[in-house]
C-alpha positions in Angstrom: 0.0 0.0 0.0 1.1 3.3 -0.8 0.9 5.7 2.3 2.1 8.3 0.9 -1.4 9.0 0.0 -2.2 9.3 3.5 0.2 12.4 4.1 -1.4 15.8 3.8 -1.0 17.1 0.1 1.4 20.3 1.3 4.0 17.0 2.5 3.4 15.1 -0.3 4.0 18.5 -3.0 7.2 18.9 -0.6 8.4 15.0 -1.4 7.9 15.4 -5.0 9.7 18.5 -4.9 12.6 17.2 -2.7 13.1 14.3 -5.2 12.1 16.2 -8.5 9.2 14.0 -9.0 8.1 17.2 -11.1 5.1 15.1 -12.7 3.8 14.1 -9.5 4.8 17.8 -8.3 2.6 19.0 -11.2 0.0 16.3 -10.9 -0.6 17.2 -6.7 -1.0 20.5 -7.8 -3.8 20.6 -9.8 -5.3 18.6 -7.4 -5.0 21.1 -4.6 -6.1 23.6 -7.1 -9.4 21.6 -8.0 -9.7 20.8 -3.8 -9.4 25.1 -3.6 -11.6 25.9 -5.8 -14.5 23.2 -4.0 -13.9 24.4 -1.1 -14.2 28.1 -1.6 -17.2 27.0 -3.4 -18.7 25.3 -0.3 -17.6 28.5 1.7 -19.6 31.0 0.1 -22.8 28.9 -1.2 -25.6 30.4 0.4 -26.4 27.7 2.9 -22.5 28.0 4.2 -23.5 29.2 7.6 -26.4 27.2 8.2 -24.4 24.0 7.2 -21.3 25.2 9.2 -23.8 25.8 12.7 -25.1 22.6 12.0 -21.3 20.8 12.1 -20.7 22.3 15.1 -23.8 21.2 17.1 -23.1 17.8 15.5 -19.6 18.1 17.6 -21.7 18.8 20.8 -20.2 23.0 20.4 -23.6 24.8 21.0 -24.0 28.1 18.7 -26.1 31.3 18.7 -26.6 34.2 15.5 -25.0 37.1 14.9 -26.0 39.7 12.5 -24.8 39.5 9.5 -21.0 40.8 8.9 -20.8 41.7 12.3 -19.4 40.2 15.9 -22.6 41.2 17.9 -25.7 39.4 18.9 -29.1 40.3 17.5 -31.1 43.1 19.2 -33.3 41.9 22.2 -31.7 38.1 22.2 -29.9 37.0 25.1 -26.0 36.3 23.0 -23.7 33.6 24.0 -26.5 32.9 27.1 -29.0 31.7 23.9 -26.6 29.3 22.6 -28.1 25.6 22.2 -27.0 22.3 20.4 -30.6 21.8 19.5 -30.6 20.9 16.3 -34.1 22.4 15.4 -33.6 25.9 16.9 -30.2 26.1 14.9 -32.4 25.8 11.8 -34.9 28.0 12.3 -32.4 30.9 13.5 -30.6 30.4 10.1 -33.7 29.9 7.9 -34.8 33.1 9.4 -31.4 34.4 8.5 -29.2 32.7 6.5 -26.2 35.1 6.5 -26.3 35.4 10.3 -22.6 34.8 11.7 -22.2 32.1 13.8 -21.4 32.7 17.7 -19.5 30.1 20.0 -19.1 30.3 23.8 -16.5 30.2 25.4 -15.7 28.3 28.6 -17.4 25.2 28.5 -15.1 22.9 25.7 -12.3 25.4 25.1 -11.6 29.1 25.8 -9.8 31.3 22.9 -6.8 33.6 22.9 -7.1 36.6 20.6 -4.5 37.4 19.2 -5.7 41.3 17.6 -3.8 42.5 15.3 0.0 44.0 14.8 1.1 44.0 18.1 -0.9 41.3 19.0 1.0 38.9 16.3 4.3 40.7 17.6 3.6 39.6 21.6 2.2 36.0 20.2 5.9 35.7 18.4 7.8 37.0 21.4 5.9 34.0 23.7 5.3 31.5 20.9 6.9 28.4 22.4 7.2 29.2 25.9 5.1 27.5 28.6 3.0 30.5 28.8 0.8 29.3 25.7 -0.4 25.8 26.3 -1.2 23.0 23.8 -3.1 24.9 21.1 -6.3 22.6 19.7 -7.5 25.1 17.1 -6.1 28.0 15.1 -8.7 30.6 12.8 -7.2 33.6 11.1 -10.6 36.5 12.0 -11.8 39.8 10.1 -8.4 41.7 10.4 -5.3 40.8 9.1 -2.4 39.7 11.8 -5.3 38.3 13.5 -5.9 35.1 15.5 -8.0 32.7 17.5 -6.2 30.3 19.6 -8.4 27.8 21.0 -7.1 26.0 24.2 -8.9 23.5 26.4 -10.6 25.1 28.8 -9.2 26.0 32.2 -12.2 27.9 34.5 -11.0 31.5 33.9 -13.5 34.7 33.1 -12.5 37.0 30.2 -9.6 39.1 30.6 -8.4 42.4 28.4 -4.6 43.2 27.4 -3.4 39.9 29.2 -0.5 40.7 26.6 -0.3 43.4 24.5 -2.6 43.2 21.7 -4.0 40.2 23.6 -7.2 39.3 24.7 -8.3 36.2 26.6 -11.5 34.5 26.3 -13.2 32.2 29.1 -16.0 31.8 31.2 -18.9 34.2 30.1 -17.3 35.0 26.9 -17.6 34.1 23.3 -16.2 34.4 19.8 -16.8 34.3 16.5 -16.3 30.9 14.4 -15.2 30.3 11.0 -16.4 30.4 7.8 -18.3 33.7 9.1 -17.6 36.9 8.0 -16.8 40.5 9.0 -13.9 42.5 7.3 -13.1 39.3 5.9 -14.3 35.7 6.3 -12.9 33.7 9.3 -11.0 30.4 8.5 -9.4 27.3 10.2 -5.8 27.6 9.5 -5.8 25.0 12.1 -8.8 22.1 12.2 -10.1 21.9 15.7 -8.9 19.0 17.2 -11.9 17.9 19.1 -10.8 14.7 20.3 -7.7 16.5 21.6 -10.0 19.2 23.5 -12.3 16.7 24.9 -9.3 14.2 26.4 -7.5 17.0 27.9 -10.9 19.1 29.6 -11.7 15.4 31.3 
C-alpha cells in the first residue's frame, strides 16, 4: 500500500519537490487547485453558515446568530447565554437568516486567545513556544489581518483584556466568532479543531 497517499498534500508537493518528482509535483498540484476551488465553493454557497452551525452542534459545540458581517448578537436576544446544540432551533435561527454569523461560547469545551492585530502577532511571536501558551487545539485567522483565535482547552478563567499586549483572553462568560463567518473578511481554520484533543485533555 502506498501511504504516501495518506500524508497531507502540502507533505506530499514537498516530497515530490525534494526528489524532483516534477510530474507528480505537477499532478498534486492541480489537485490542490481543484480541492481550492471546492472548497471556496462550499464556503460562500448560500447555505455555508447554516451547514457550518449545523457541524458544530453535531460536535456537541452549542451556537447562537449574529448579525450579519458583524461580531454582535441580535437586538433583544440574550448572545452567547442563547446558545443551544438543538438541532431544530439552529435551523430555524438560520432559515430566518441565512447570512447570520455564527457565535460560539467560550468556557465550556475550550476558551480562545485573541491574538488582535500588529502587536498582537508581535507579543504572540515574542511567547510563541514558551510554557506561557499551552497546547493549542484550534487555530482561525478573523476579520483583520495579523489576527488570530487560539483555542485551548478550557481552564475555569472569566475573560480578561490586554493579558499581553494586543491580547485578549476569552473564558467563562465569553464568546467568539467561528469560521467560515464573516466580517472584514471571512474567518478560517488555519488550524482544524482538534476535538478529540479538547475533549481528552478538559476530562
Amino acid at each position: 500500500m502506498n501511504h504516501q497517499t495518506h500524508q497531507p498534500i502540502e507533505q506530499q508537493l514537498d516530497q515530490a519537490l525534494r526528489t524532483l518528482d516534477l510530474d507528480t509535483f505537477h499532478r498534486l498540484g492541480e489537485q490542490a487547485d481543484r480541492d481550492d476551488a471546492t472548497r471556496e465553493a462550499r464556503l460562500t454557497a448560500p447555505d455555508a453558515l447554516a451547514n457550518a452551525a449545523r457541524w458544530y452542534v453535531s460536535q456537541g459545540i452549542p451556537v447562537f446568530p449574529l448579525m450579519p458581517g458583524e461580531k454582535k448578537p441580535y437586538p433583544g436576544s440574550r448572545g452567547f447565554k442563547d446558545a443551544t446544540t438543538d438541532l431544530s432551533q439552529v435551523n430555524r435561527w438560520w432559515t430566518t437568516n441565512p447570512q447570520a454569523n455564527i457565535g460560539v461560547p467560550t468556557g465550556g469545551l475550550f476558551d480562545v486567545i485573541d491574538i488582535d492585530g500588529e502587536q498582537g502577532a508581535l507579543s504572540y511571536r515574542e511567547l510563541a513556544g514558551t510554557d506561557v501558551i499551552p497546547t493549542i487545539y484550534g487555530k482561525a485567522t478573523t476579520g483583520r489581518p495579523c489576527s488570530r483565535h487560539l483555542y485551548i482547552a478550557a481552564t475555569g478563567d472569566g475573560n480578561s483584556a490586554g493579558v499581553w499586549p494586543g491580547i485578549d483572553y476569552r473564558g467563562a462568560g465569553g464568546y467568539v466568532v467561528a469560521p467560515p463567518s464573516r466580517t472584514a473578511r471571512r474567518y478560517d481554520w488555519e488550524q482544524p479543531l482538534d476535538l478529540a484533543g479538547l475533549k481528552a485533555a478538559t476530562k
